[in-house]
N, C-alpha and C positions, 0 to 999 in steps of 0.2 A: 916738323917737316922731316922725311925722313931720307935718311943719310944716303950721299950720291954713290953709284955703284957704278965704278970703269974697273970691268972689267977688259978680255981680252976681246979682241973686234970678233965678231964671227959674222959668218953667211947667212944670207936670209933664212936655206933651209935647215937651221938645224934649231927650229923656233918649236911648233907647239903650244900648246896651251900655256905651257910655263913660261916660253919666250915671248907669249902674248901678253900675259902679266907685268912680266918685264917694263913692256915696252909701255903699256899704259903709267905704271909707273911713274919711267921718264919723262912721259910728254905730262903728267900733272908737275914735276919740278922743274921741266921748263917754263912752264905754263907762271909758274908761282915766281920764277926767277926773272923771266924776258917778259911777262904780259902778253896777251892775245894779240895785240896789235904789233908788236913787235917779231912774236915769235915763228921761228925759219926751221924749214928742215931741219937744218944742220945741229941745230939749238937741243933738237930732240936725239939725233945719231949723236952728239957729244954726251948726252947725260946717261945714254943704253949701251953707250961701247962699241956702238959700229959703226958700219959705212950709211951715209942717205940711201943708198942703194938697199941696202938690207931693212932699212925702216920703210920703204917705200913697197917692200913685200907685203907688207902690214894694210895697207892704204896711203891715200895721197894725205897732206899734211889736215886737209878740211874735216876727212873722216876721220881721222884721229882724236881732233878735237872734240869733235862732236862724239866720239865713242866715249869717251872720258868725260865730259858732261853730263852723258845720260850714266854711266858708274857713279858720278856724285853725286847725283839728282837720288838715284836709288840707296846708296850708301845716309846719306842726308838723312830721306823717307823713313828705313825701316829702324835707323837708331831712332829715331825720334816715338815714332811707335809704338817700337819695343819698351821703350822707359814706358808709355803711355799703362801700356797693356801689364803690366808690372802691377800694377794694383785692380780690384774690383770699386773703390770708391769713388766717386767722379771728382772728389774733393781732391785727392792725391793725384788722379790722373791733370788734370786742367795742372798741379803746383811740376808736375814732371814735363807736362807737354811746355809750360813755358821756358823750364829751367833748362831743358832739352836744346831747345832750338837756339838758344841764344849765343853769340859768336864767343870764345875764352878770352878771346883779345885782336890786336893787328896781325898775330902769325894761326891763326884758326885757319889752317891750312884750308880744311872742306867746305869751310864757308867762301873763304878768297876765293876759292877752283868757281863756284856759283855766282859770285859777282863778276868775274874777271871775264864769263861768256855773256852776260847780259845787255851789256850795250850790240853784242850780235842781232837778237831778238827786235832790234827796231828796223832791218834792214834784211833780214834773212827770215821766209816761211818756217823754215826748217825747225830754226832753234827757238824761236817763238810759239811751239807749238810745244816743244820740248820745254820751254817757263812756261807758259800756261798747265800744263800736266802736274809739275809741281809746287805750283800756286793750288791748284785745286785739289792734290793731295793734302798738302796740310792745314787747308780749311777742309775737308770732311774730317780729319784727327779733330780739330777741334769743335766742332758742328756736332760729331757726336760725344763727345765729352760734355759738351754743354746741355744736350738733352736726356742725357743717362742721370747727368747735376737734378736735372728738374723730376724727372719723376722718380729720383733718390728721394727728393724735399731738400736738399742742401742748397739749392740756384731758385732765385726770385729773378727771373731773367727778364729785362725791360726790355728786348726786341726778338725777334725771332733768331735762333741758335746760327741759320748762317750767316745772316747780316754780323752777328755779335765776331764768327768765327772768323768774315773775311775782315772787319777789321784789326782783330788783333793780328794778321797775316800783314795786313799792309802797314799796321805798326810797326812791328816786328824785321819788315822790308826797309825800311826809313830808317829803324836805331842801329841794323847792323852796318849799315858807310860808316855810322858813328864811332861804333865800335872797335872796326878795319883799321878806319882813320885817327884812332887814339884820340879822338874828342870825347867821348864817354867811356865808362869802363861797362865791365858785364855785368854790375853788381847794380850800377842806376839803371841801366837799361829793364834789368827783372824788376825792379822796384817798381820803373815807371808803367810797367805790365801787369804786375800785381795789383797797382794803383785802378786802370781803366776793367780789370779784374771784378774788383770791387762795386766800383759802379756799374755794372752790369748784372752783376748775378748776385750781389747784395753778401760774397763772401769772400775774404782773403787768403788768398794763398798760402800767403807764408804765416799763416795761423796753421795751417793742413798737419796737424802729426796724430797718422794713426788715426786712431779709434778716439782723441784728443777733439776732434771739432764740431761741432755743431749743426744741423740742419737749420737750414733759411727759413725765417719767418714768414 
């Protein structure tokens, strides 16, 4: 998480782009400090060094949130990707797209910032519309990972690519509380993905190095 910045108080106008930065910032380490449900103006002007007046130039405390939800939804998205797209072989992409996504521990700040809006989404159009977006983001990453698998010849795939995809999503949804919550670590969580891996596309991940594995019978 990264380290709290009080600096000197200043005015709303003297923000900018920079000051905008700032302040997203802050409202993700209040966010990660107070919890959504807890969390108060003031929580946000104590961590950015001003007045609620001056965070309140910004928007009201609802938009904030929800600005800084969609930064992590995005931030989330295009690392994830990006590892994907790091390789041409569907073998190495599927072993990065899982090893990607998976939470480091209880303090995996960008993952907390995504659960910590989520119980929103059962009571607010808004922000349920905003998980759904990134649900359905990282099932096409894997949807096409799974179909590039198959007409590589490395994936013997037993259902069609986005059934396969959005289950390993809503796995993936289920072992991260796990994770958060210190009940599992990151390393059984991969295994147990690598595991449901396997039986679906008839290859192992953590078999993947290079030019090293094999195409699917």
């Amino acid at each position: 998480m990264a380290a709290k910045s009080r600096g000197t108080k200043k005015g709303a106008g003297g923000g900018g782009s920079g000051r905008r930065a700032e302040l997203a910032e802050a409202v993700q380490r209040a966010l990660l400090t107070r919890g959504l449900e807890g969390l108060r103006l003031r929580d946000v002007a104590d961590e950015a060094g001003v007045t609620p007046a001056a965070v309140l130039y910004y928007g009201d405390l609802d938009a904030l949130v929800h600005e800084t939800y969609q930064q992590a939804i995005t931030r989330y998205s295009q690392d994830r990707e990006a590892a994907a797209d790091g390789f041409d072989d569907a073998r190495l992409k599927l072993r990065a797209c899982i090893d990607k996504g998976v939470a480091a521990g209880p303090d995996d700040a960008l993952t907390r910032l995504l659960f910590e809006y989520w119980p929103r989404c059962l009571r607010d159009a808004r922000a349920a519309a905003l998980d759904s977006s990134l649900t359905e983001r990282q099932i096409a990453v894997y949807a096409e990972i799974l179909t590039l698998g198959r007409a590589q010849g490395y994936f013997a795939l037993q259902d069609p690519p986005r059934l396969i995809a959005a289950n390993f999503v809503a796995m993936e949804d289920g072992y991260q509380m796990e994770v958060l919550a210190g009940r599992r670590t990151r390393a059984e969580v991969i295994a147990a993905l690598y595991s449901y891996a396997r039986a679906v596309t008839g290859h192992d991940p953590g078999a993947a190095r290079d030019d090293k594995a094999s195409p699917a019978s």
